[in-house]
N, C-alpha and C positions, 0 to 999 in steps of 0.2 A: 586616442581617447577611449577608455576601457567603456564598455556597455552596462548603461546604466540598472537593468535589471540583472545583472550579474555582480556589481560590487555590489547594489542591496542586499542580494542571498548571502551576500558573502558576511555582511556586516548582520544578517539575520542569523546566521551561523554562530556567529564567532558571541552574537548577546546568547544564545540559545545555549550556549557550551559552559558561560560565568553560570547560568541558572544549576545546570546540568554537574556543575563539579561537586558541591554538596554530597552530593549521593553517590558517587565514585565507586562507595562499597557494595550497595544497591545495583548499580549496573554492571559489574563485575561480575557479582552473583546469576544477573538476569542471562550477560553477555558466555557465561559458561549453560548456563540452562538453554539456552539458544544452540551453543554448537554442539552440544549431546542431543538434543532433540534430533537436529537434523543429523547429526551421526547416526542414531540409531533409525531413524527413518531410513536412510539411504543403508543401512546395513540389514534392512528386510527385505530387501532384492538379492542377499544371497541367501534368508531366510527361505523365501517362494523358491528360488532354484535347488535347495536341499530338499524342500518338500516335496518336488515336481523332482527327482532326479533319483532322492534317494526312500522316497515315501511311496510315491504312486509308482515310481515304474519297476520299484522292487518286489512289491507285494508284496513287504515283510509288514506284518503289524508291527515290529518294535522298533522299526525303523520311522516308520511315518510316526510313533506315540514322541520319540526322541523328538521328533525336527518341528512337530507339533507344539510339543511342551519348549523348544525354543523361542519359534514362534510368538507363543504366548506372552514368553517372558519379557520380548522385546515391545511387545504389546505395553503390557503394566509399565515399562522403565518409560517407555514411550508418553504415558499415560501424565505420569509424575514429575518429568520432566514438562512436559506441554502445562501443566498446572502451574512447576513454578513462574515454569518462562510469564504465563499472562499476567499474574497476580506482581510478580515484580515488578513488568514494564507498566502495566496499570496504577499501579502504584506511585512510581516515579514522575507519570504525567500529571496524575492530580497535582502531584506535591511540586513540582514546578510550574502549573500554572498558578497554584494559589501564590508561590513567591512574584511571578509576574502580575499578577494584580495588583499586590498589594506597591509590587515596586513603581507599577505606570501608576497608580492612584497617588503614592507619594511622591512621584513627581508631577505629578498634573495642579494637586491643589498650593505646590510652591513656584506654581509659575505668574507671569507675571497678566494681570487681568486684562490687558490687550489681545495676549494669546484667543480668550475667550469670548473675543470681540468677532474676530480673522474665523474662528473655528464654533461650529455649534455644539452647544454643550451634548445636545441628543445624540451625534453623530458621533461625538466621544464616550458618548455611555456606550451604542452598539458598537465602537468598537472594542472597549474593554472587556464587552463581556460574550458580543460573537466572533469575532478571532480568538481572544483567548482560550474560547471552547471550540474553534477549531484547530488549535494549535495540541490543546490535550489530546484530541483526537489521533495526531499525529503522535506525539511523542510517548502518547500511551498506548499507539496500537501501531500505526501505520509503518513507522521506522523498526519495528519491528519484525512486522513482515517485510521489508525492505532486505532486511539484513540475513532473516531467515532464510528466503528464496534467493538472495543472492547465492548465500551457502549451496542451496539445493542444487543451483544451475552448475555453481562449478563442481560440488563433488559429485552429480549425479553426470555433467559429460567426463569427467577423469575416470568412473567406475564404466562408462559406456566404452569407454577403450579400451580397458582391461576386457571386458566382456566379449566383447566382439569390437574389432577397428574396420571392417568391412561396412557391418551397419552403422558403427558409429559416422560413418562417413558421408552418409544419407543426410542424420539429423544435424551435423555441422555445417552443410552445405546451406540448410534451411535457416541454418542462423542469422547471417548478411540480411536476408531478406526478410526477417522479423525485425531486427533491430532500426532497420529502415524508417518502419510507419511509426516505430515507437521515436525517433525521433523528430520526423517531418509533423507528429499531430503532437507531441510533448510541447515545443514551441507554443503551439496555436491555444493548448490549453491553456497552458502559464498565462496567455495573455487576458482570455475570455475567463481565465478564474478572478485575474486581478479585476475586472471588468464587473465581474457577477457581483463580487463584495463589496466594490464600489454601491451599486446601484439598492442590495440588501440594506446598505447602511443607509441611502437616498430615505426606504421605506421606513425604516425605522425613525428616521430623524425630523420624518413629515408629521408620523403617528405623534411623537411627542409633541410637537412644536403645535399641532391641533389641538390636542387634548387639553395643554398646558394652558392654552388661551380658548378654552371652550364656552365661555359666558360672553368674550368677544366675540366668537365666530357666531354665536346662536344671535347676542344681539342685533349683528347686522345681514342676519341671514342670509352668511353666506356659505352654509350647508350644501347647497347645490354645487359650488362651483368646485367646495372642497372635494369632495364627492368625486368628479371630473379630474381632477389635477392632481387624487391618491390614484385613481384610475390606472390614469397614464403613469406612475412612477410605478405600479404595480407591475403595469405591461412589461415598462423596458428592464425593469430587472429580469421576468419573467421572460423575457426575452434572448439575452445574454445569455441565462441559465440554459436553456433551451437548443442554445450554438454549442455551449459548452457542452453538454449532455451528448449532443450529435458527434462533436469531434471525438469523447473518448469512446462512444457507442462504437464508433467508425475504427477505431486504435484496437479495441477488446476483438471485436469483430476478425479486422483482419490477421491479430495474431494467431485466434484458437483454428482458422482456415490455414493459414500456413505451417503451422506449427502440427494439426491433427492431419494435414495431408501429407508430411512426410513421415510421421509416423505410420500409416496407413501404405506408403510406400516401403516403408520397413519392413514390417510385417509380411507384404509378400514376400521381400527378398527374403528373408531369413523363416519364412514359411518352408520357399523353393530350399534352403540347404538342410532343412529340420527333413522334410521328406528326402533331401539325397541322402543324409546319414554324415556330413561335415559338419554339426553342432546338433547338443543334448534340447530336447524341450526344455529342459529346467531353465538352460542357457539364456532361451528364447523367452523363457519368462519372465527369467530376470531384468533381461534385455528390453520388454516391453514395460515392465515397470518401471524402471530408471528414465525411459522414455517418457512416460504420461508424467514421472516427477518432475524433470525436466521441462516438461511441455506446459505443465501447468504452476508451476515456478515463474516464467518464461510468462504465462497471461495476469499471473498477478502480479509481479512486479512493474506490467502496463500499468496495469489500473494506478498501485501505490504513488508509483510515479508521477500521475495526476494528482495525488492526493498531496506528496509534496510539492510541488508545483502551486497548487492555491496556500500550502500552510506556508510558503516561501512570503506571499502576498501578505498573509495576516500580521507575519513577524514583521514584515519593512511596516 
């Protein structure tokens, strides 16, 4: 029997892709501005080693103006790229959620008025309009760094081996043992996220159903009790949220700890051969840059991953 919150993503996927093919030419455009960015990001790690190699330790002014003026340039391309990349995928999420609005709206007012017996009308407005702006969320930012950092992880450990296989050996070791907590607290999110929206929509769906009947509730005075019973639906949302908050606290946490202490072990080793004279500083700096890319590729893809994880819940 296949696990139930697994064919959901799977069936939240495959709605999410009919939205998403519209714009084909849009993500094409976003999807090439994406893998130049991260090219040219991960190609300023031999930026910094031409500078450190053939800048500082030549003491030629026209050397360091050259690697300077590269630099730079990788800078601006850098720049322009990152511009298109957000402005497309921002772009593309509006513009699929507003088709997902309008498509649950026109299915929701051709259903049949029993449906609206079973279900409350309030709890179907906050979900049309808070999942659906959590899902832009995602699909106009989130999956983007998803995809961006994934880039980063692999072409910044493939240039870690070209660079040095010694150190790269250090931060591949440390892998296993990140991916670990990203998977044992991924679980626990998905679940306290579906949990958290449940319970936001609880709040939502009291506020209307008060407000809607508020010359009922004042004539019989029972202000007081509502008072009490928004209370408590406020807590256990607030509550939920608060598990939720801790587990990925817990996931962020223990990545940028393992991920920054074997960098930190790096760095000696490849301190120790900078001083024996078996690798350039420049080496080492590129070496360390590709690292923190890596490293922190590696803590935000934690996070996102929580972030898909609740837009998984919005879509089912």
């Amino acid at each position: 029997m296949p696990d139930p919150v697994t064919s959901r993503q799977r069936r939240a996927l495959r709605l999410g892709w009919q939205f998403l093919q519209p714009y084909r030419k849009q993500m094409l455009l976003a999807l090439l501005a994406l893998v130049v960015t991260a090219g040219i990001t991960l190609s300023m790690g031999q930026g910094i080693r031409l500078l450190v190699d053939q800048g500082f330790m030549t003491g030629s002014a026209h050397q360091l103006n050259q690697t300077l003026g590269l630099f730079m340039l990788l800078v601006v391309a850098l720049a322009v790229g990152t511009f298109s990349r957000f402005y497309l995928v921002s772009w593309i999420g509006e513009r699929c959620v507003a088709d997902i609005r309008r498509a649950v709206f026109d299915h929701l007012i051709g259903l049949h008025p029993g449906f609206f017996e079973d279900n409350r009308s309030s709890e179907i407005q906050s979900r049309l309009t808070a999942d659906t702006t959590l899902l832009q969320s995602v699909i106009g930012s989130s999956l983007s760094m998803f995809l961006r950092n994934a880039l980063m992880v692999l072409g910044g450990v493939v240039l870690l081996f070209i660079t040095n296989p010694k150190l790269t050996s250090i931060v591949v070791l440390a892998l296993p043992l990140v991916l670990a907590p990203i998977l044992l607290f991924g679980r626990r999110v998905r679940s306290l996220s579906r949990q958290s929206q449940d319970r936001v929509a609880d709040v939502g769906s009291y506020v209307a159903e008060t407000l809607g009947q508020i010359k009922t509730v004042q004539a019989y005075n029972h202000q007081p009790l509502d008072r009490e019973r928004f209370a408590e639906t406020v807590e256990a949302a607030s509550t939920v949220a608060r598990r939720r908050i801790a587990q990925r606290a817990w996931l962020i946490t223990l990545v940028i700890v393992l991920v920054l202490g074997a960098v930190g072990v790096m760095l000696w080793v490849g301190g120790m051969d900078v001083i024996a004279g078996r690798i350039s500083a420049g080496e080492l700096a590129a070496f360390v840059f590709y690292s923190l890319i890596v490293g922190s590729a590696f803590g935000t893809l934690s996070e996102v991953i929580g972030e898909l994880q609740r837009a998984a819940g919005a879509a089912g």
